[in-house]
C-alpha positions in Angstrom: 100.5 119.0 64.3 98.1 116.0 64.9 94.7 117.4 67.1 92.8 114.9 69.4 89.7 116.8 69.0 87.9 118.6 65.5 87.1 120.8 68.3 90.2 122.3 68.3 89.9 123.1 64.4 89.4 126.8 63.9 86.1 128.5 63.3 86.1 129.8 59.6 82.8 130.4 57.8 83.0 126.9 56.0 83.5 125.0 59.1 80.1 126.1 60.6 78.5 125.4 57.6 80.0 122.2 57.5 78.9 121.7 60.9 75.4 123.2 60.4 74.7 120.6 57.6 76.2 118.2 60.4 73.5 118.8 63.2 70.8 119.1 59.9 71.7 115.3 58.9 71.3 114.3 62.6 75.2 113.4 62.8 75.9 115.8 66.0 73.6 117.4 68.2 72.9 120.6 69.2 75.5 120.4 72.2 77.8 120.0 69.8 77.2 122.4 67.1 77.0 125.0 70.1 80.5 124.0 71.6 82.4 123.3 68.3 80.9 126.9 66.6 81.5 129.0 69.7 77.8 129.8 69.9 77.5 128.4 73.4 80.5 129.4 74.5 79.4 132.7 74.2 75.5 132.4 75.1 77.2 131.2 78.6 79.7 134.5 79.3 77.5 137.1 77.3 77.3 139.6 80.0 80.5 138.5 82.2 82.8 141.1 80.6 84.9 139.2 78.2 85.0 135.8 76.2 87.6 133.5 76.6 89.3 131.3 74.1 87.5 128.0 72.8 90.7 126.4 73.5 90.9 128.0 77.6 87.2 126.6 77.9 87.6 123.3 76.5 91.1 123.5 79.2 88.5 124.3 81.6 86.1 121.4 80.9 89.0 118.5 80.4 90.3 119.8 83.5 94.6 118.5 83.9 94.0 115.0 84.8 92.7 112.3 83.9 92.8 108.8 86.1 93.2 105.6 84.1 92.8 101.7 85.7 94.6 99.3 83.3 96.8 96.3 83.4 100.5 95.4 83.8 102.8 96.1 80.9 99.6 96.9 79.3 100.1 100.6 77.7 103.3 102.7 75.8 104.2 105.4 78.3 104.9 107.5 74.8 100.9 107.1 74.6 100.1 109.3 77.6 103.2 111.8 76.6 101.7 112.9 73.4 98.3 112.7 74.9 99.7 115.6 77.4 101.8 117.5 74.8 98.1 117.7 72.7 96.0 118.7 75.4 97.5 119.6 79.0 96.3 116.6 80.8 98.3 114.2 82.7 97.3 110.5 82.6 97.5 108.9 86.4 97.7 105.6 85.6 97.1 102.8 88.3 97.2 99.0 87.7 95.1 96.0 88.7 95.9 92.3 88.8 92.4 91.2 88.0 88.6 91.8 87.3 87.5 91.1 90.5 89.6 93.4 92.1 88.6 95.9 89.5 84.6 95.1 90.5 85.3 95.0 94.2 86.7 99.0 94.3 84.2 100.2 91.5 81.5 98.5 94.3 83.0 99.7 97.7 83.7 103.1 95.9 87.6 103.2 96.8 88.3 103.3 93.1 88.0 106.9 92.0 88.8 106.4 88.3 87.6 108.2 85.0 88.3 105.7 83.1 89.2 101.6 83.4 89.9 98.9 81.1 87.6 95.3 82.1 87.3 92.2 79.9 84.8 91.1 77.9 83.1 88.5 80.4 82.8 91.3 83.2 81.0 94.3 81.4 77.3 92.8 81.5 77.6 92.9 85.5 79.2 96.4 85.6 76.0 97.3 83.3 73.4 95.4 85.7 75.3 97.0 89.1 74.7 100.7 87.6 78.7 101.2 87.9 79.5 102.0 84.2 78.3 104.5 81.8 76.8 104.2 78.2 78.8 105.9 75.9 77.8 108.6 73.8 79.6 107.3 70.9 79.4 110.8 68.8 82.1 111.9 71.5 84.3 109.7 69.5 85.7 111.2 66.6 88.2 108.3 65.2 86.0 105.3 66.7 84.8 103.2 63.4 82.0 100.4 64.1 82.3 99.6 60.7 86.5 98.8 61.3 85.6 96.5 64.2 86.1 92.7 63.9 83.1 91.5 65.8 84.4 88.4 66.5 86.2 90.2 69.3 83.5 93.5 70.3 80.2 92.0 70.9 80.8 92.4 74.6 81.0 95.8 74.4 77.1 96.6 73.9 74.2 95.3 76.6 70.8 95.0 75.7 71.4 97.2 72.5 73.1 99.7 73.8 77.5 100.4 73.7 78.7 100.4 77.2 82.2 100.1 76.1 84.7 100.6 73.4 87.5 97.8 72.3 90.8 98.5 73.5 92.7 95.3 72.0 91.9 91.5 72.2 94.5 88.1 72.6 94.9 85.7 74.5 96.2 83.5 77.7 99.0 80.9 77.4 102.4 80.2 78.9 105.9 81.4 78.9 108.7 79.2 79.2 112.0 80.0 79.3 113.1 77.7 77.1 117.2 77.9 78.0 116.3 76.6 81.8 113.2 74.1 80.9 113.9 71.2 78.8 110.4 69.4 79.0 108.2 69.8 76.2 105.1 71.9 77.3 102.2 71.6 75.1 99.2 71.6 77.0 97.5 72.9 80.6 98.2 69.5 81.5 101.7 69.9 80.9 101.9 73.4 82.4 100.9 72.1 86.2 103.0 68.9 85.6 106.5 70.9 85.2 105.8 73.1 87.4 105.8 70.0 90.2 109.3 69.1 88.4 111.6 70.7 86.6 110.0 74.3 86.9 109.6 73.9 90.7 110.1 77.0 92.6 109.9 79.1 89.4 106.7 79.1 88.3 104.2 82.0 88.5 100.6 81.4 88.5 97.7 84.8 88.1 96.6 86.4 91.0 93.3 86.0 89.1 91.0 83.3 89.5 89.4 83.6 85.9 93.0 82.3 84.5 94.1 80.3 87.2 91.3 78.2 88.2 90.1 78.3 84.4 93.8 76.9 83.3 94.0 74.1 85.7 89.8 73.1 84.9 90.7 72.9 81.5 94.2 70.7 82.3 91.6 68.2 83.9 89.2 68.5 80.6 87.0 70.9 81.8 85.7 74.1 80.8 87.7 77.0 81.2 84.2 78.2 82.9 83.5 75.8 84.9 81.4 76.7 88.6 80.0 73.4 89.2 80.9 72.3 92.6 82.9 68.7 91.4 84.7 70.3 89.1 85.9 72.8 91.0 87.1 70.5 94.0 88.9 68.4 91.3 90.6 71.8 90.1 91.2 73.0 93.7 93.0 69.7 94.4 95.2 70.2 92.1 96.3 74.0 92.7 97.3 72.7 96.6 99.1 69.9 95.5 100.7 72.9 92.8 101.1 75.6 95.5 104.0 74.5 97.3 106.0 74.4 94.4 105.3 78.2 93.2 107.3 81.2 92.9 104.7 83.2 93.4 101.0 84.1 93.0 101.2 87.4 90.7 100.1 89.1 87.4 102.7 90.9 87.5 104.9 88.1 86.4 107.3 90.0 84.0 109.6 91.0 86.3 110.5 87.7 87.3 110.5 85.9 84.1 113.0 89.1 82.7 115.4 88.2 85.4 115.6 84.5 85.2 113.9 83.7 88.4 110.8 82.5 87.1 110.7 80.1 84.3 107.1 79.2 83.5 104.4 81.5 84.0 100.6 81.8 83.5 100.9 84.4 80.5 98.4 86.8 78.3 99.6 87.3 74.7 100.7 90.9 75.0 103.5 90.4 77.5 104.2 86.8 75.7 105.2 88.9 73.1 106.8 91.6 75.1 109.3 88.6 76.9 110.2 86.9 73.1 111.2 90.4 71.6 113.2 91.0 74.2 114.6 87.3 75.1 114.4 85.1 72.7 114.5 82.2 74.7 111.1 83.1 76.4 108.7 81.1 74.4 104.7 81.6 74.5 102.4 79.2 73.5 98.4 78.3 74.1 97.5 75.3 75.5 96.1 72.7 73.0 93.9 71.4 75.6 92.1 74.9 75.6 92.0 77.9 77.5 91.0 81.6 77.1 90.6 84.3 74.6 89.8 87.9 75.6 88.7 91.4 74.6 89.8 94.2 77.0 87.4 97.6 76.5 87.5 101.3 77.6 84.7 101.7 80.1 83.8 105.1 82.2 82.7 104.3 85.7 79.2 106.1 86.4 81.0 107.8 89.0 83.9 109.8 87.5 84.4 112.8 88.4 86.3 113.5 84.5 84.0 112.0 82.3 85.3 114.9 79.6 89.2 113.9 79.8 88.0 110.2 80.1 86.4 110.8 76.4 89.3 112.7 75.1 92.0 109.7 76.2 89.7 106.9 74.7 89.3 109.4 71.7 93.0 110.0 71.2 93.9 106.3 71.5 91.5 105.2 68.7 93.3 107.5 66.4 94.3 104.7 63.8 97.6 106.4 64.0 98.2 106.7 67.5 96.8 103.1 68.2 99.3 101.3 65.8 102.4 102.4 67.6 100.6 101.6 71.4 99.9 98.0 69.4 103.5 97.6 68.3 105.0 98.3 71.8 102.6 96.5 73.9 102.2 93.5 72.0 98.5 93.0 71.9 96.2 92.4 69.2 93.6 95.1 67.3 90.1 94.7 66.9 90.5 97.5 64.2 91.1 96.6 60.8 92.0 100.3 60.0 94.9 99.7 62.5 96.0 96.2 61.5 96.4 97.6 58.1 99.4 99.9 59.6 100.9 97.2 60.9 103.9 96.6 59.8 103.7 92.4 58.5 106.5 91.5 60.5 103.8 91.6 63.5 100.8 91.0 61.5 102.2 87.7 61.0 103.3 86.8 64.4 101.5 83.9 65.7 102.2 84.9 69.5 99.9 88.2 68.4 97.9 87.0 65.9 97.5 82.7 65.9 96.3 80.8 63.4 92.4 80.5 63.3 92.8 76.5 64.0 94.7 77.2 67.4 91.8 79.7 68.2 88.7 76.5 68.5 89.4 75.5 71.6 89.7 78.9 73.6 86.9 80.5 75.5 85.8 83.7 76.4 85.3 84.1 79.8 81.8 83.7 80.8 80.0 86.6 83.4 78.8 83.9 85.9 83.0 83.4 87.1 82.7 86.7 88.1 80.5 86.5 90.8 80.1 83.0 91.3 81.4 82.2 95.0 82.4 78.9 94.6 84.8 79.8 92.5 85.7 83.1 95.1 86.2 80.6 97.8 88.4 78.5 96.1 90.9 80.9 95.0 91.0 82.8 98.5 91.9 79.1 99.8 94.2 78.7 97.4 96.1 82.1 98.0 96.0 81.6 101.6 97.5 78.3 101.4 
């Protein structure tokens, strides 16, 4: 039976040697050689009349819960089914559309998560508000820095120091169903200009500004980053004259496409792919005018309340062998070469997952400033309200 944990392993004379040479070399601490040998276990109920099993302690600490914030379509339920069967602990799993709604409950302290999933551009201001955690990476048993393509990580460490672990990385294009659209779409430029024509009153645009503002800057030949003030009128201009003809405003746009009454949405990578497998006819492509590429990372907000179960989840999904089937299902790309190895090439070769270095040179990453800035806030609240 596969174990989450090496805590879970028995105690036998040569695994507390093995973990005595551990704590020797410096790989563990003492915390850890304590918990894993049964030495503090036992240190903490001498006295109370009876010991009770590692594994009803380490029940005890984990606790039966665990709370994760992700994204739509964004995990394999069978994930969090075999995480429960291993350890007792249920996975609540809520959903948000975007990182600013993310950042606005982590600040007002309505979001009572263990555990979240931000992009790249949006961990340096989680650091600098005091909301996140740094990891204690030893709590990781199957995390690899080594395996990581840093191409797609180096958000995930501040100042020197990891504040949170790659979940997967792709990118943000568009769907088309391509049995209802008969216009070539190419571009940004061509995205907006359908969706005034043929793809009127099925088009989905993100309830995000980072993809929505950044996809129509880019369709006028800006950056997908832009905050200065002309270039955001120019881009605002255009999502009026655009708003009338939407569908609606929503990152949840999978429903819609799947039941043929959206046509064209604003799309990330993972649920491109999703839509192809399962229709055909849904197309995804990236704009070759630009647009984004993104890293989404496990982050523990500093003020969970199951920082243990958090650690566990994160642990158990980097498990090469657990990862690889969550990858498969949900479409998105790995930052883990361990993982991309399992693979099977049919998706390793997929260009909606996995495009071509050439089609990559013209994406961004978001930048931190669009988090915050409030130009860019004001616009897409009078945009929405529209």
């Amino acid at each position: 039976m596969w174990k989450h944990d090496r805590d879970d392993l028995p105690v036998t004379p040569s695994r507390f040697m093995d973990e005595f040479m551990r704590l020797k070399r410096g790989s563990v601490n003492r915390r850890h050689f304590l918990g894993v040998t049964g030495l503090g276990l036992a240190a903490a109920v001498m006295g109370a009349g009876g010991r009770p099993s590692w594994r009803e302690a380490k029940a005890q600490e984990l606790g039966d819960h665990v709370r994760l914030n992700s994204w739509p379509n964004y995990h394999d339920p069978a994930t969090f089914e075999a995480f429960t069967a291993a350890t007792g602990i249920t996975v609540h799993l809520t959903v948000s559309n975007s990182n600013e709604e993310m950042l606005k409950k982590l600040r007002t302290g309505v979001a009572h998560w263990d555990l979240f999933v931000p992009t790249n551009y949006a961990i340096s201001t989680y650091v600098e508000l005091g909301l996140i955690d740094e990891l204690a990476l030893e709590r990781f048993t199957h995390y690899s820095a080594a395996s990581q393509n840093l191409l797609f990580t180096w958000a995930g460490q501040v100042s020197g120091r990891t504040y949170a672990v790659p979940k997967n990385w792709g990118t943000t294009g568009m769907a088309t169903n391509t049995d209802q659209i008969s216009a070539p779409i190419a571009s940004w430029k061509d995205f907006f200009a359908v969706a005034m024509a043929e793809a009127s009153g099925r088009t989905v645009v993100h309830d995000y500004q980072l993809t929505t503002i950044g996809s129509a800057l880019v369709s006028l030949g800006h950056s997908f980053n832009s905050v200065d003030p002309t270039e955001l009128a120019a881009a605002e201009k255009l999502l009026l004259a655009v708003k009338p003809h939407l569908l609606a405003v929503d990152s949840d746009y999978q429903p819609a496409m799947r039941a043929g009454d959206a046509w064209l949405a604003m799309c990330w990578a993972s649920d491109g792919q999703q839509l192809h497998r399962d229709l055909p006819e849904i197309e995804f492509r990236l704009g070759k005018d630009g647009g984004e590429i993104w890293t989404d990372y496990f982050a523990i907000p500093s003020a969970a309340r199951n920082k243990a179960a958090a650690y566990a989840l994160v642990d158990f999904m980097m498990d090469p062998q657990i990862a690889v089937k969550e990858h498969i299902v949900n479409g998105a790309a790995t930052t883990d070469s361990r993982v991309l190895e399992l693979l099977p090439r049919e998706i390793r070769t997929n260009k909606i997952i996995y495009p071509d270095k050439a089609a990559l040179t013209e994406l961004e990453f978001g930048a931190a400033v669009t988090l915050t800035d409030p130009g860019r806030a004001e616009l897409m609240a009078r945009f929405k309200a529209a």
